[in-house]
N, C-alpha and C positions, 0 to 999 in steps of 0.2 A: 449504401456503403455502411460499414459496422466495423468497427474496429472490435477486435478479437486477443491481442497483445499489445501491451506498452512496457516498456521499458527505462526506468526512472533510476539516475545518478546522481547520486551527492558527494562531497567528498569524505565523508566517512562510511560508506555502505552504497548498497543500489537495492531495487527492488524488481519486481514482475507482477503485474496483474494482468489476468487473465480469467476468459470465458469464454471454451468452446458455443460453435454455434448451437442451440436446443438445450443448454446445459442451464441448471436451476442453481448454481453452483457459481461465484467467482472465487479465484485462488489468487492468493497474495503469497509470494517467496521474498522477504527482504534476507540479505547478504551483506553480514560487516565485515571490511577486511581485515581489519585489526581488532577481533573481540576483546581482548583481554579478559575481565572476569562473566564479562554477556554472552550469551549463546549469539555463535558467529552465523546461525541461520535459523529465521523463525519461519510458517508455514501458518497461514488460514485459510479455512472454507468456510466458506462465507454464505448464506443465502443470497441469491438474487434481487430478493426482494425486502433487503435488509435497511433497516429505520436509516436516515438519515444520521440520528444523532448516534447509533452503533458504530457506524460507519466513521464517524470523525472520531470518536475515539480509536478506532484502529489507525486511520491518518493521521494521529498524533505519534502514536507508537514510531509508526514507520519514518515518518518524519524526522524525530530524533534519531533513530537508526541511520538512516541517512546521510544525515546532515552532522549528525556528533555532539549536535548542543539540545536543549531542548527549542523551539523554536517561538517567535511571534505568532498571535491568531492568522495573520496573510500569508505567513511562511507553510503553515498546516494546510491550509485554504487551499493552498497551489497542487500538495498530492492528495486532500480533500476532491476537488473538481475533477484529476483525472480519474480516479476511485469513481466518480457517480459517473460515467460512462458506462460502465458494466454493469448497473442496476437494472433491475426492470422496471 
């Protein structure tokens, strides 16, 4: 089994990660509903085989997106883990 999409809600935004099967590539779309002065939609491509520690700092980003606030290290941790699914 492989997971391929997830789909991730906070109450201030959501996101998408995603990784065609074969594909060298995972794609992050986070969506805030209420931008105000932030861009209401960000986009990464991502290596597959992207460091660990690149990768939490984009699940920091997303996270605050998310969620509205910036968060605790447990709080990042949470779309941290489902991020490294898609890795190679």
């Amino acid at each position: 089994m492989r997971t391929t999409r997830i789909e991730l809600e906070g109450d201030h935004g959501s996101v998408a990660i995603e990784r065609q099967p074969g594909s060298a590539t995972i794609r992050i779309d986070s969506i805030i509903r209420d931008p105000g002065k932030e861009k209401a939609w960000m986009t990464w491509q991502l290596p597959a085989r992207i460091e660990d520690e690149e990768l939490f700092k984009v699940a920091q980003i997303v996270q605050r997106r998310c969620d509205g606030t910036t968060g605790t290290n447990s709080m990042v941790h949470d779309y941290f883990r489902e991020m490294q699914r898609f890795q190679s």
